[in-house]
N, C-alpha and C positions, 0 to 999 in steps of 0.2 A: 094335856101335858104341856103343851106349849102356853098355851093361855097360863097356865099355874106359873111358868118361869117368867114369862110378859111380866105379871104381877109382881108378883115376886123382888125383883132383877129392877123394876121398870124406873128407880129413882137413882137406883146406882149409875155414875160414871164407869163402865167396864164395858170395855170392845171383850164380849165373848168369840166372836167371830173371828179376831186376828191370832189367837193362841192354837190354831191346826196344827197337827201333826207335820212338820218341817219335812221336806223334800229332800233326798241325797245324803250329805254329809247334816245330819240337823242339828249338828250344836258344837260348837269350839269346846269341848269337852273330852280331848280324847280319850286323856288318863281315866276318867269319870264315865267317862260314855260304852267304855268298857273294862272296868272296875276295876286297874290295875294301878290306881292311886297308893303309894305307899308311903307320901307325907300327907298325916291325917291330918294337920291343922292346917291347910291349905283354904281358904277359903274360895267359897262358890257367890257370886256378885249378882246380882241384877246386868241385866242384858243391856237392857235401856238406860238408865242410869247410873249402873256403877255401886252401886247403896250394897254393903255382904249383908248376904240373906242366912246364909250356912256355913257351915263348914264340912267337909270331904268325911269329917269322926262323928257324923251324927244319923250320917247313911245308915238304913234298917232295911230288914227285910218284910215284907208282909205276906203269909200266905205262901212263904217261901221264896219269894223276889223282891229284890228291889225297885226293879222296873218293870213296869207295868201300863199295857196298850186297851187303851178303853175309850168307848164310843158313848156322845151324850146323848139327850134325846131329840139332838136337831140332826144328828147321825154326823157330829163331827168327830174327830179321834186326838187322841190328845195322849203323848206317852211320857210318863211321870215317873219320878226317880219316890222314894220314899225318905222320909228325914222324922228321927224324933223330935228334934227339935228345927225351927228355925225364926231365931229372935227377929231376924230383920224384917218378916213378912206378919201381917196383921188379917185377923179375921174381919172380914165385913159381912152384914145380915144377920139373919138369924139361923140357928142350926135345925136340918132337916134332915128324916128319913127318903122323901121322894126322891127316887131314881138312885139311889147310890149307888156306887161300884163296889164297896165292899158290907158283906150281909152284917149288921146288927151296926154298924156305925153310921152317926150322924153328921153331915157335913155341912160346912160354912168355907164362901170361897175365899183365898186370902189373894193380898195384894203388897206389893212393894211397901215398907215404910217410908220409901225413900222418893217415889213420882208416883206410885196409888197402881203404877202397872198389874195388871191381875197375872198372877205368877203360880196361879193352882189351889187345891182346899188345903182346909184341915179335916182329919177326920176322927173319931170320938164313939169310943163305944164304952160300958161299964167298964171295961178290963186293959182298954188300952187307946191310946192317941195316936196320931202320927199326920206329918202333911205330905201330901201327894204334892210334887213340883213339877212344874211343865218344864221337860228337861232343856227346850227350846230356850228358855226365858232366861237360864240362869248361865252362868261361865265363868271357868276360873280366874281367880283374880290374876292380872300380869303380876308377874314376878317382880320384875320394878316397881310397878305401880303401889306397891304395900300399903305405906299410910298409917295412920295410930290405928292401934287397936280399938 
């Protein structure tokens, strides 16, 4: 198992290691963090850089939830919000069944378009999409800070 992601993973730029499940308060998200966001066009940034990855109106549920606590196969945990879309994050590798979290979908891990930071998958099944975000990574935009669309 480990040998497969070694290979796999082995040419990518990606600290899988620094995206754990955050400690205490784990994310500037409060509205978001517990789902009481009621301006949907708010958008959700990159951590690291700043680059919007989403917006607050593209949150979905999977399986019944949004949010979702799941462990990979190096036994780290990782808790991810669900998004149908999100433009600003880009799929890197190739899409696989091995190890998924959710049954019949294929996953490709994505990463910032904005500094390559790995910011969670996509995931892809006959019947539907959706990307899992490491809720850690991402935050809402300041309210000053706006900027162009």
């Amino acid at each position: 198992m480990t040998r497969f992601l070694l290979e796999r993973f082995s040419d990518m730029e990606i600290d899988l290691r620094s995206n754990l499940r955050p400690q205490g308060d784990f994310c500037s998200l409060p509205d978001f963090a517990h789902g009481t966001v009621t301006d949907q066009s708010r958008r959700l940034v990159c951590r690291l850089c700043r680059h919007p990855i989403t917006t607050d109106a593209e949150r979905t549920s999977v399986d019944g939830r949004h949010v979702h606590l799941r462990t990979n196969p190096f036994g780290l945990e990782f808790e991810i919000g669900c998004f149908r879309d999100a433009p600003g994050a880009r799929a890197v590798g190739e899409a696989t069944l091995e190890h998924t979290w959710f049954a019949g979908h294929t996953w490709e891990i994505v990463v910032c378009r904005g500094c390559g930071q790995h910011l969670g998958w996509f995931f892809r099944s006959p019947t539907s999409s959706f990307f899992g975000l490491i809720r850690n990574r991402l935050e809402l935009e300041a309210e000053s800070g706006g900027g162009a669309s």
